[in-house]
Each structure stands twice: as structure tokens, then as C-alpha cells.
C-alpha positions as CSV (number, residue, x, y, z in Angstrom):
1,X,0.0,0.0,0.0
2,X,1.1,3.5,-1.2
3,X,-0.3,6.4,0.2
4,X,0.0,9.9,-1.1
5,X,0.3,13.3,0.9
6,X,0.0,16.5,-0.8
7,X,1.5,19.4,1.0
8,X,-0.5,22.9,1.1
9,X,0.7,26.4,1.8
10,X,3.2,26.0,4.7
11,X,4.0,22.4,4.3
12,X,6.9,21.6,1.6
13,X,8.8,18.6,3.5
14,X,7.6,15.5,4.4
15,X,6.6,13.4,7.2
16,X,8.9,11.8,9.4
17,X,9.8,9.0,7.0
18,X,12.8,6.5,7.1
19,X,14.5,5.0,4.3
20,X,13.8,8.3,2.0
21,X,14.6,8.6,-1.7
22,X,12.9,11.0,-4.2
23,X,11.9,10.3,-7.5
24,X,11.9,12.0,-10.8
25,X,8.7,11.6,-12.4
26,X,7.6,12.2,-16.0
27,X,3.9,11.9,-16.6
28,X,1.5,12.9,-20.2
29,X,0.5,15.9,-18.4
30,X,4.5,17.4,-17.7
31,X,6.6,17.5,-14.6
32,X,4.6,17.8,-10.8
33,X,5.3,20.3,-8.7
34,X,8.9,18.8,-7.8
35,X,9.8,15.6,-7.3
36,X,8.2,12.6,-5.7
37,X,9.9,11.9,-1.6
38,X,9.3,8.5,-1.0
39,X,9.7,6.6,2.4
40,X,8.4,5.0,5.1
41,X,6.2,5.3,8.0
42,X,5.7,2.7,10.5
43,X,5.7,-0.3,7.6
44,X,3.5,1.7,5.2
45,X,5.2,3.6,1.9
46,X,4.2,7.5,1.8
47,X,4.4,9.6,-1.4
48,X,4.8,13.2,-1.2
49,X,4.1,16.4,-3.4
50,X,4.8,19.9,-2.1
51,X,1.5,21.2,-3.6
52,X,3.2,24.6,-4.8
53,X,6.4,23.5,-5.1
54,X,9.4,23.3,-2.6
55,X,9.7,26.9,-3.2
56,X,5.7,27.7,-2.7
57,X,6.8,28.9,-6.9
58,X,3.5,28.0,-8.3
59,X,0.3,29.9,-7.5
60,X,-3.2,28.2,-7.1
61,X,-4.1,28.3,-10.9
62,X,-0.3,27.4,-12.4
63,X,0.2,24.8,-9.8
64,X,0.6,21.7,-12.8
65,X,-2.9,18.9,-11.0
66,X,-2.8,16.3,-13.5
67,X,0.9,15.9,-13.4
68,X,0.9,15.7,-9.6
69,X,-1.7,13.6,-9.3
70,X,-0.8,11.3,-12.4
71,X,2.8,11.2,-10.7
72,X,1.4,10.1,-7.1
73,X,-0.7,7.2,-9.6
74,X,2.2,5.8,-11.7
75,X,4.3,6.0,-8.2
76,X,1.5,2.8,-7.2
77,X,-0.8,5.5,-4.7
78,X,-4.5,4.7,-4.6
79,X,-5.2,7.1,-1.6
80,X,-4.5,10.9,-1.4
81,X,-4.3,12.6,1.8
82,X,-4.1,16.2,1.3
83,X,-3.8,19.9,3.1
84,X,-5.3,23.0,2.8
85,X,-4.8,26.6,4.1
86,X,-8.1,28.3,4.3
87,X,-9.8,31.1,5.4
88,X,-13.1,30.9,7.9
89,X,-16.6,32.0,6.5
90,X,-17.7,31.2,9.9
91,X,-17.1,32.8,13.0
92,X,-16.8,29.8,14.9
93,X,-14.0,28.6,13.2
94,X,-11.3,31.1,14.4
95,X,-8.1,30.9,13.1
96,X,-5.8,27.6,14.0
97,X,-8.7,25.5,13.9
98,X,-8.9,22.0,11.6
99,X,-11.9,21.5,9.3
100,X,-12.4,18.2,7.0
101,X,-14.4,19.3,4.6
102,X,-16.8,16.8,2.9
103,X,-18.3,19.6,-0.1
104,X,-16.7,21.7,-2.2
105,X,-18.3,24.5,-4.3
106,X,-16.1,25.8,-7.5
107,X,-15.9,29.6,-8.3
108,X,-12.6,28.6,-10.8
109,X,-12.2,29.4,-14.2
110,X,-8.8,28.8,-15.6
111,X,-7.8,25.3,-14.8
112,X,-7.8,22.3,-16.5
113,X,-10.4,20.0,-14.9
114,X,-9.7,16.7,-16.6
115,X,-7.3,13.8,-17.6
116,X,-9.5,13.6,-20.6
117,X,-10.9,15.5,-23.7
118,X,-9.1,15.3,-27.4
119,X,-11.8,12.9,-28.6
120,X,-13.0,11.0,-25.4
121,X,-15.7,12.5,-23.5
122,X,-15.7,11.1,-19.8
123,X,-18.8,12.5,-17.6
124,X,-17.6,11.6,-14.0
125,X,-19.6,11.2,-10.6
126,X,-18.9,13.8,-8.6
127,X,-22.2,14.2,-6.1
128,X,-19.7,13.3,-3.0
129,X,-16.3,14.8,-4.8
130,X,-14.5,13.5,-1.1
131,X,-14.2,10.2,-0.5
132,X,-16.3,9.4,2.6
133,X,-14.3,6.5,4.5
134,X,-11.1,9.2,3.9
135,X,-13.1,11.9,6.0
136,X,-14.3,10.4,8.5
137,X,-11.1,8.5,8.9
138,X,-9.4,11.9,9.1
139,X,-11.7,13.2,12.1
140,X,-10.9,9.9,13.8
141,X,-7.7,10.4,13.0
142,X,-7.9,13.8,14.9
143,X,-9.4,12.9,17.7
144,X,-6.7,10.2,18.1
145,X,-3.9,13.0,18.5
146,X,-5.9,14.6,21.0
147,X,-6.9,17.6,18.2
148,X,-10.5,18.1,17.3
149,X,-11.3,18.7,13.4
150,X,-14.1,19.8,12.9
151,X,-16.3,17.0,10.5
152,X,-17.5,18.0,7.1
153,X,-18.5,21.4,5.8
154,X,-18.5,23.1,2.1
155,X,-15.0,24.4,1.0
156,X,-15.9,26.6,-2.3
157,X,-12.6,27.1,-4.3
158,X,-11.7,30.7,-5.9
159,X,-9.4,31.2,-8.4
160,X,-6.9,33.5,-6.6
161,X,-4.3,34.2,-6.3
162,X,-6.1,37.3,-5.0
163,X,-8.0,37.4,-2.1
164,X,-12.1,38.0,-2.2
165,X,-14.0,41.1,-2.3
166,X,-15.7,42.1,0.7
167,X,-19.3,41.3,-1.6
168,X,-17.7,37.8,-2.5
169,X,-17.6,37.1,1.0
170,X,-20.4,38.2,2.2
171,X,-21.9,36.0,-0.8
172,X,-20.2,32.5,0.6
173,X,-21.3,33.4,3.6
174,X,-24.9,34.1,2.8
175,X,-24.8,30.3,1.0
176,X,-23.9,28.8,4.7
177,X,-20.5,27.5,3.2
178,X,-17.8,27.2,5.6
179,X,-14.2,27.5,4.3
180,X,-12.7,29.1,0.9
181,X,-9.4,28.4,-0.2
182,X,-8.0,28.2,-4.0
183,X,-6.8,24.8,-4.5
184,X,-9.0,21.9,-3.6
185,X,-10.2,22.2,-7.6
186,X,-9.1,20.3,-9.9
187,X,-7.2,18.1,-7.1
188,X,-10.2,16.6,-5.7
189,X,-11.9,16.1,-9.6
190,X,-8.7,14.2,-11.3
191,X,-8.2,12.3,-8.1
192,X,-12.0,11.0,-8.6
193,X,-10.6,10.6,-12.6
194,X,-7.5,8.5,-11.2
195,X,-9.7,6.0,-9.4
196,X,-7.8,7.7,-6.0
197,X,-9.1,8.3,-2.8
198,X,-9.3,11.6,-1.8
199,X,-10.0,13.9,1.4
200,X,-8.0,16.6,2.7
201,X,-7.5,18.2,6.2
202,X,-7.8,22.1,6.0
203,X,-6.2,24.4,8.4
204,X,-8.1,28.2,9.1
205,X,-5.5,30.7,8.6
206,X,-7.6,33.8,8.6
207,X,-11.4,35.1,8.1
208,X,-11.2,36.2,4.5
209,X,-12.5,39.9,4.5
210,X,-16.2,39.2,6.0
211,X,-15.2,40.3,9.7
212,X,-14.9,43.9,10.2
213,X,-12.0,43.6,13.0
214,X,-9.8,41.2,10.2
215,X,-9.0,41.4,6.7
216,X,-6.9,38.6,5.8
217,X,-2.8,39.5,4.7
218,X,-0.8,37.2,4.0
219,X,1.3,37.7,6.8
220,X,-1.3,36.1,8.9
221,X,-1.6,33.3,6.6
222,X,1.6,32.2,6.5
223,X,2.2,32.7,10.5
224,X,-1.3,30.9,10.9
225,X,-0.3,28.2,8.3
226,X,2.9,27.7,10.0
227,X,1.1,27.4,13.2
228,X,-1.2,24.8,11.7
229,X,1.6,22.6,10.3
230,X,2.3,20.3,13.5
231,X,-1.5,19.4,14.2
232,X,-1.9,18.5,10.4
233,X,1.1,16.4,9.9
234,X,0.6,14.8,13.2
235,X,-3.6,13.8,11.7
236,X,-2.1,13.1,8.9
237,X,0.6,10.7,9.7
238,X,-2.2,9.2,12.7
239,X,-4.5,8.7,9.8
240,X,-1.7,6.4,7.1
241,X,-0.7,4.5,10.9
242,X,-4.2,3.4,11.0
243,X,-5.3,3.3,7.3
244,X,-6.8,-0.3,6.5
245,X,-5.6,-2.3,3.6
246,X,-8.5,-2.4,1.9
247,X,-10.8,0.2,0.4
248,X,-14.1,0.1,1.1
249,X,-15.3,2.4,-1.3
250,X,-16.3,3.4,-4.7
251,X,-13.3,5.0,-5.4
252,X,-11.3,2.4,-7.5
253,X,-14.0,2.2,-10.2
254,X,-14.9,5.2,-10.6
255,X,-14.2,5.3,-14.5
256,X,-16.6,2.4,-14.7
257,X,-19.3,3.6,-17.1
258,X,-18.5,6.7,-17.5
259,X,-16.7,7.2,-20.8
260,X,-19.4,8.1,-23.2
261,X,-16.7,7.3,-27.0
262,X,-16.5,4.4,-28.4
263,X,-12.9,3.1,-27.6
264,X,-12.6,2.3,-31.4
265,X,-13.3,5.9,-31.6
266,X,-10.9,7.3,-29.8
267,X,-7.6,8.8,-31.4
268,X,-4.5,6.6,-30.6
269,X,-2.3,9.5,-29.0
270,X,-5.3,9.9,-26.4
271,X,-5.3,6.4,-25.4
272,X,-1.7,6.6,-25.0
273,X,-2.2,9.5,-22.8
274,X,-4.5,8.2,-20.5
275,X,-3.1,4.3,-20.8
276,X,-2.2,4.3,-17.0
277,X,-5.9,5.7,-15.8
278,X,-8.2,4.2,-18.2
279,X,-6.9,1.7,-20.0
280,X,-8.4,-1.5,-18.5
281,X,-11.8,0.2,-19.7
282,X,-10.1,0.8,-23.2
């Protein structure tokens, strides 16, 4: 069993792993976000990927999805554990506190959502776009370390890398969502595509620009974020101690039924592309 971590905003090393090597990883999609740190934690292989890279040098849109996620796949993961800085739409969610969100809402527009496309249409599942065992395995996980995380809630992804309006925010808010950050999309969507388990552990960093008294700055989020780190690497490693070996989801067929072209239909070079996630169905 190989699990994957994905590193957010203030986490660009990995866990306490023995016997570490990285890996130089070339996928269809081009090079992750820096190579892939393997090791080992208590028995169990962990693959990481510093989200933005090791050098925080690629902002929420340019940060390269499908090649970090197709990496963490071709590497043998089948689970993703991820982290998220984010800011509060609630006021009971100060900053420093852990949320597992189990919703997401999209506000993006410049990303590229898919493995697929260029003659293969694939309409994917996404009612439940975080893996359910995964989240309520991270609260568990949680309370295990002695932390609380607070389980399930709507995380509705912006664009960035700007901050929201004082009218956006006031507009999440009024929808009852809960956090906003600017990465969980397309991560969440391709790992769904990859047949991946997927569900992430957010840290609250700031209150956007809703509260009158606080207007986020990115000072605060990275002294927040930094703050956050310990609690979410010590759920995180919890949670891959006590992972079983089996999944007991959906996840690992998700593809099935799903790909609306005729294999005979589609071009070669795209089969080639997407060999590794959907060839089996091919």
C-alpha cells in the first residue's frame, strides 16, 4: 500500500519518513510540482508532493494537477491525503482550527479539470467529490492525536491568487458555506478521474474579508499556516498508521461507465495519454 500526501501552503517537506529517496517523475500531463519523496512510515510507503512547489513557486491556478496527481498514480498511490490553508466564512472557526471538509463549491475558471478530452468525453460522478471512508477517517484520526477537526462542511474554491471582495464574501457566507481556499479544484476532480481516494485536512489561517475587526494579509496566513503545520502532519501521519488495507469504497471504479466514446473511436495519442488511468476500460 502506497499512500500519497499533498503538502498545502506552509508544508513543503515530508513526514517523518525513514529509508527516503525521491523520484523524478515524468507523466503525459508534464513535470509535478517537484519531485516525488518516497519513504516510510511505521511499515507503510508515503508519497509526497509539495502542492506549490518546494519553493511555494507556483500559484493556485499554475500549480501543474494532472501531473501531480498522475505522478502520485504511476508511483502505485491509490489514496491521497491532502492539506489545505483556508480562510473561515464562519465565526466559529477562528483561526488555527482544523476543518475536513466533505463539499466543495467551484468559483474557478482557468484550470484544466480533466485527464480527458481530445476525442474522449468522460462524464464523472462527482455528487460526493471526497471520499467518505477518507473523511471520517481523518476526524478519527484527529481525535486520536488529541486535536479536534471539525467533520464536514463546504470548502468553495476561488481562483486566486487574490483574495475575495468584501461582496464575494459576504456572498459565501450568505450560501452557509464554511471554508474558501484556492486549491481543492481540480485536485479533488482528477483524483476522482484517477480511481484515487481523496479527502483533505484544511487548516483556518484567517477570516477572509467578511469580519470587520480582520482582513486577511498574507502575513497572517503564513504565520497561521505555519502554526497549523504540527497538528496537520501529526492527523495526517495518525490517519496512514491506522489506514486499513482495503478500500471500502467506490473509489477504485470510478471510471466504470462513465466514458461516453466508443474506444474504437478514440484517437490513438489519447489512449496513449490516458493508458495508466483508463486503460483496463479501453
Amino acid at each position: 500500500m502506497t499512500v500519497g500526501f499533498v503538502g498545502g501552503s506552509g508544508i513543503y517537506e515530508a513526514l517523518d519518513l525513514t529509508d527516503v529517496r525521491e523520484e523524478d517523475v515524468t507523466t503525459p500531463y508534464g513535470d509535478p510540482s517537484a519531485p516525488v519523496t518516497l519513504g516510510d512510515l511505521d511499515g507503510t510507503e508515503v508519497a509526497f508532493l509539495p502542492r506549490h512547489g518546494r519553493d511555494h513557486q507556483y500559484d493556485p491556478t499554475e500549480v501543474p494537477y494532472r501531473a501531480n496527481v498522475h505522478a502520485l498514480k504511476q508511483v502505485g498511490v491509490e489514496r491521497i491525503l491532502s492539506s489545505n490553508a483556508v480562510g473561515s466564512l464562519r465565526e466559529d472557526l477562528p483561526p488555527r482550527t482544523l476543518v475536513v471538509p466533505d463539499q466543495l463549491f467551484d468559483r474557478t475558471r482557468h484550470r484544466p479539470y480533466s485527464f480527458f478530452g481530445d476525442g474522449m468525453v468522460v462524464h464523472m460522478g462527482f455528487a460526493e467529490p471526497y471520499c467518505p471512508h477518507m473523511v471520517e477517517h481523518l476526524v478519527e484520526s484527529a481525535e486520536g492525536t488529541g486535536r479536534e477537526a471539525v467533520d464536514g462542511g463546504t470548502y468553495v474554491c476561488i481562483e486566486g491568487p487574490q483574495f475575495s471582495t468584501r461582496a464575494e464574501s459576504e456572498f459565501y457566507r450568505s450560501q452557509g458555506w464554511d471554508v474558501i481556499g484556492m486549491t481543492a479544484v481540480p485536485e479533488a476532480k482528477l483524483a476522482r478521474e484517477a480511481e484515487l481516494c481523496y479527502a483533505t485536512v484544511t487548516g483556518v489561517t484567517d477570516y477572509d474579508v467578511w469580519k470587520e475587526d480582520s482582513e486577511v494579509t498574507l502575513e497572517e496566513v503564513l504565520e497561521n499556516a505555519a502554526a497549523n503545520e504540527t497538528a496537520i502532519k501529526e492527523v495526517v501521519e495518525r490517519a496512514i498508521r491506522a489506514l486499513p488495507e482495503d478500500r471500502d469504497c467506490d473509489c477504485g471504479h470510478a471510471l466504470e461507465g462513465t466514458i461516453n466514446t466508443p474506444s474504437e473511436a478514440i484517437p490513438e495519442a489519447t489512449r496513449d495519454r490516458v493508458d495508466l488511468l483508463a486503460g483496463e476500460y479501453l
